[in-house]
C-alpha positions as CSV (number, residue, x, y, z in Angstrom):
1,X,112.1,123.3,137.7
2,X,113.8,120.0,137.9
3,X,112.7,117.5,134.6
4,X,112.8,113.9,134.8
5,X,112.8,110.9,132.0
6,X,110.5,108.1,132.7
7,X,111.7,105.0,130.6
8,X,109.5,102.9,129.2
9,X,108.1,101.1,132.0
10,X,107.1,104.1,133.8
11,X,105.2,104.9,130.9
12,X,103.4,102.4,130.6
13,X,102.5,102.1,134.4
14,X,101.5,105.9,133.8
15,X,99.5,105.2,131.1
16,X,98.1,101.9,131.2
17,X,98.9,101.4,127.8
18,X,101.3,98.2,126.4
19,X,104.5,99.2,124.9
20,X,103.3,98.4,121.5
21,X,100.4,100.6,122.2
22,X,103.0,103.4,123.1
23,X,104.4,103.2,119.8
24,X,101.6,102.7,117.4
25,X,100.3,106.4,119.3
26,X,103.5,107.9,118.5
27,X,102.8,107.2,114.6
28,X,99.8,108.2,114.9
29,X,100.7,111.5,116.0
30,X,98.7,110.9,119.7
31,X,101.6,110.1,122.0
32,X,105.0,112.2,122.3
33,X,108.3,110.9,120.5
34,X,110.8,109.8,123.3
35,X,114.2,111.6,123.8
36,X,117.1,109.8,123.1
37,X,119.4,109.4,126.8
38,X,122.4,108.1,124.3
39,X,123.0,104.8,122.5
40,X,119.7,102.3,122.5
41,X,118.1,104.1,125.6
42,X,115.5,106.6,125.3
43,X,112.4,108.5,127.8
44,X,109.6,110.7,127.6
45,X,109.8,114.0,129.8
46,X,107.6,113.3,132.8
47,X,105.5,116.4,132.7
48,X,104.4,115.3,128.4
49,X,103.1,112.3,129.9
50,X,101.6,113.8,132.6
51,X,99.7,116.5,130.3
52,X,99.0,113.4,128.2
53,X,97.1,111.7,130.8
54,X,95.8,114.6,132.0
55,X,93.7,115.6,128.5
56,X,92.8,111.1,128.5
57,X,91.2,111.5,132.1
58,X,89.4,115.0,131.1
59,X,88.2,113.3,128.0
60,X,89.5,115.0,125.3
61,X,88.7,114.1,122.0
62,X,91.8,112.7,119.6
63,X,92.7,115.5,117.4
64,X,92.5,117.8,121.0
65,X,95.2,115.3,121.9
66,X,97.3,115.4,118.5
67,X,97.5,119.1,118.7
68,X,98.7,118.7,123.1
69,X,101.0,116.4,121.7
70,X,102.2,118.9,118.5
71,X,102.6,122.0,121.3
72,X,104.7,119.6,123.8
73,X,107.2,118.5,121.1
74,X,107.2,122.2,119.7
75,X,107.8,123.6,123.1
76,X,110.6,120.8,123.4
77,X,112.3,121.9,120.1
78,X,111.8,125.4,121.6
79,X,114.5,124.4,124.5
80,X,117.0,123.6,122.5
């Protein structure tokens, strides 16, 4: 299964969200903390954002997308 990074443009066409509405979500615990790609630059793995779009057009609730976003960065740490 091939993985790719979408940088921070690609996010936000994804998503529809600003980038300042990408990173208030992350400390909040709703959006997925990017991986660093080495010095300043850093991505989300396409298939978190996709999940996270995914549970937004089903309508899930905000603590059902906290705990998505919990399970995707546990099952990230789980690669390593």
């Amino acid at each position: 299964m091939a993985h790719c990074i979408l940088r921070l443009p690609a996010v936000k066409a994804a998503t529809g969200l600003s980038r300042s509405s990408v990173y208030l979500r992350i400390t909040q615990g709703a959006f997925p903390r990017p991986v660093s790609l080495g010095g300043r630059a850093v991505g989300w793995p396409e298939h978190e954002v996709a999940a996270l779009v995914a549970a937004r057009i089903a309508g899930k609730p905000e603590n059902e997308v906290r705990v998505l976003v919990a399970t995707l960065e546990a099952a990230r740490k789980a690669l390593s």
